[in-house]
N, C-alpha and C positions, 0 to 999 in steps of 0.2 A: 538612179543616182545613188553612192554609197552614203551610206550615211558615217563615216567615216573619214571623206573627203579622198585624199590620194592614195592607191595601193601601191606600197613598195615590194618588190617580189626579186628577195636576194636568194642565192645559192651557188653551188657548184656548176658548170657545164655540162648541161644534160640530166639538170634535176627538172625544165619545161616553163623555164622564164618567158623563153617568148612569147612560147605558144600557150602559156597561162596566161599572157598578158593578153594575147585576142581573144582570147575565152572572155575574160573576168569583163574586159571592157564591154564587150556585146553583153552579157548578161546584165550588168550595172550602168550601161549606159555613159559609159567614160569611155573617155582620149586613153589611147595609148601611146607610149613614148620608150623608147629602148637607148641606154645611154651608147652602147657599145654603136647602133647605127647615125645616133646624131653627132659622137666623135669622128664616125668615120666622109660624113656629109661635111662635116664641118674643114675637116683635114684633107679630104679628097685622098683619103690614103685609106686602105684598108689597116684591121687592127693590127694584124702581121707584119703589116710593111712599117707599119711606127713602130712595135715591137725591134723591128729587126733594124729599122734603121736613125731612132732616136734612142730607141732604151726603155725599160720598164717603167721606170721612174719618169719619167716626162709623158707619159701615157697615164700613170697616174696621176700627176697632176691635172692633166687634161681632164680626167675624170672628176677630181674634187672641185677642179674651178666650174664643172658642169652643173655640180650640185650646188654650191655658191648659189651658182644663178639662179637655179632653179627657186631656193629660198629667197633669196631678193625679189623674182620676180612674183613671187605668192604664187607659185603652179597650183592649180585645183584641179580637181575634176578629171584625174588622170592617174592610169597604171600604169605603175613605171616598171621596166626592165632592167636590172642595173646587171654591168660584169663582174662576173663570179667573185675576182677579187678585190673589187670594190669596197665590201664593207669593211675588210679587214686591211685596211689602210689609216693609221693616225684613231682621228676618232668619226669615222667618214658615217659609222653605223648608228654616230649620235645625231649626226647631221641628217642621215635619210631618214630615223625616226621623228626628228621635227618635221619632215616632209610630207608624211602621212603614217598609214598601218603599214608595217613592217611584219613582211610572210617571209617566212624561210620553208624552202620546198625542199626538205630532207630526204635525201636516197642514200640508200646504202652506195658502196662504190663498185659494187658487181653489177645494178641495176643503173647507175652511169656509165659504164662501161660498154656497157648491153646497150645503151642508147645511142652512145656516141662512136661506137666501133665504127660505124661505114663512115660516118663525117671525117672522123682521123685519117682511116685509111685511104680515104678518097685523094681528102687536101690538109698536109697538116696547119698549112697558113691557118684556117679555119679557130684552131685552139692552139694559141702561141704557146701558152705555157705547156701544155699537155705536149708539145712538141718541143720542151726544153724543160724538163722535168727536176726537180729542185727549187725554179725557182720562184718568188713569193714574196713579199711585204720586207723583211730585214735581209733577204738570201737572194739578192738578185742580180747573181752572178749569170754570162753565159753560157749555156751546157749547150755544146755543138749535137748530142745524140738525140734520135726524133725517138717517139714514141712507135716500139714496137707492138704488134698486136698483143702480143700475151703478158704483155708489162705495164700498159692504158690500167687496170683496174688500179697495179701498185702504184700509179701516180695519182691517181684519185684519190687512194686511200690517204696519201703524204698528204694532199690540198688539203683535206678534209682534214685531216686530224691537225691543220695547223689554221684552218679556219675558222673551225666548228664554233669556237668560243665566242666568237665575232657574231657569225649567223644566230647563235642562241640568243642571243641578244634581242632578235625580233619581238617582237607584240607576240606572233605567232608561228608555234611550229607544227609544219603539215606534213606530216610522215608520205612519199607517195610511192611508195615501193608496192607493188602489184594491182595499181590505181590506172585508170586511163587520166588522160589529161583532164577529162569533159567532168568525172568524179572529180576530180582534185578540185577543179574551179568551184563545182554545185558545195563542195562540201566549205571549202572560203565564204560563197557567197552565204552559206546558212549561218555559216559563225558569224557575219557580219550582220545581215538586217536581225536574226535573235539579239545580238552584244547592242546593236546601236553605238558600238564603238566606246 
């Protein structure tokens, strides 16, 4: 169990939210929880298909009123998953660190790019915004042009430099650029039971 209570694990697309979130939980013995899969359970829509057929805005919403609850309901004992642009909504980043520790899993945007190339390429539903690039928190216009492969980095790099200030915001920053997941996790889990939170 953490001794810290809930992990929050914000970032970009393809910094290893998820897959840090099965790690950390098996390692520490917590629930895991991904907000992008319990909006999509909840909607019965995929995130694309709200993306494309309510609006960015109403997807955030869905997002804040997720965390709402989550604080109402006192979530314990659980690594959460939140999406990319989550924290950098309103004061969403204040709200998820009432919720527990907040990790920010910092990559450069060559080494998200390198991660998420085949995902994009495959299906761009997958990462709405990376498939409508521009848009973001005050800028959430619609951009008809999908992300082409040799342009993914430069969209990452936009996210990121209009996120970063938000994600900084965490308890903690985990650099994991030439890290496998399995480090990333062991090296959280060391900063947590040494800190005792």
């Amino acid at each position: 169990m953490s001794p810290c209570g809930n992990i929050v694990l914000v970032g970009l697309s393809g910094a290893g939210k998820t897959s840090c979130a099965q790690i950390l939980a098996e390692l520490l013995d917590l629930a895991v929880l991904d907000t992008d899969v319990i909006i999509q359970k909840n909607t019965s829509m995929s995130v694309a298909a709200i993306f494309a057929q309510q609006g960015e805005v109403y997807f955030r919403a869905l997002e804040r009123q997720l965390i709402e609850d989550f604080i109402e309901a006192n979530l314990a004992g659980t690594v959460l998953s939140v999406g990319g642009g989550l924290p950098a909504q309103g004061d969403n980043v204040h709200l998820l660190k009432k919720l527990g520790l907040t990790v920010f899993l910092n990559a450069s945007p060559e080494t998200l790019a390198r991660r998420l190339s085949q995902d994009v390429n495959r299906d761009h539903s997958l990462r709405p915004l990376l498939a409508r690039p521009g848009t973001d928190k005050d800028d959430c216009k619609e951009e008809s042009q999908g992300v082409k492969e040799n342009n993914l980095e430069a969209a990452l790099s936009d996210q990121l430099a209009r996120r970063r200030k938000y994600y900084e915001e965490a308890h903690l920053v985990i650099n994991t650029d030439g890290k496998s997941m399995q480090d990333i996790c062991l090296e959280i889990q060391t900063i947590i039971v040494n800190n005792a939170c």
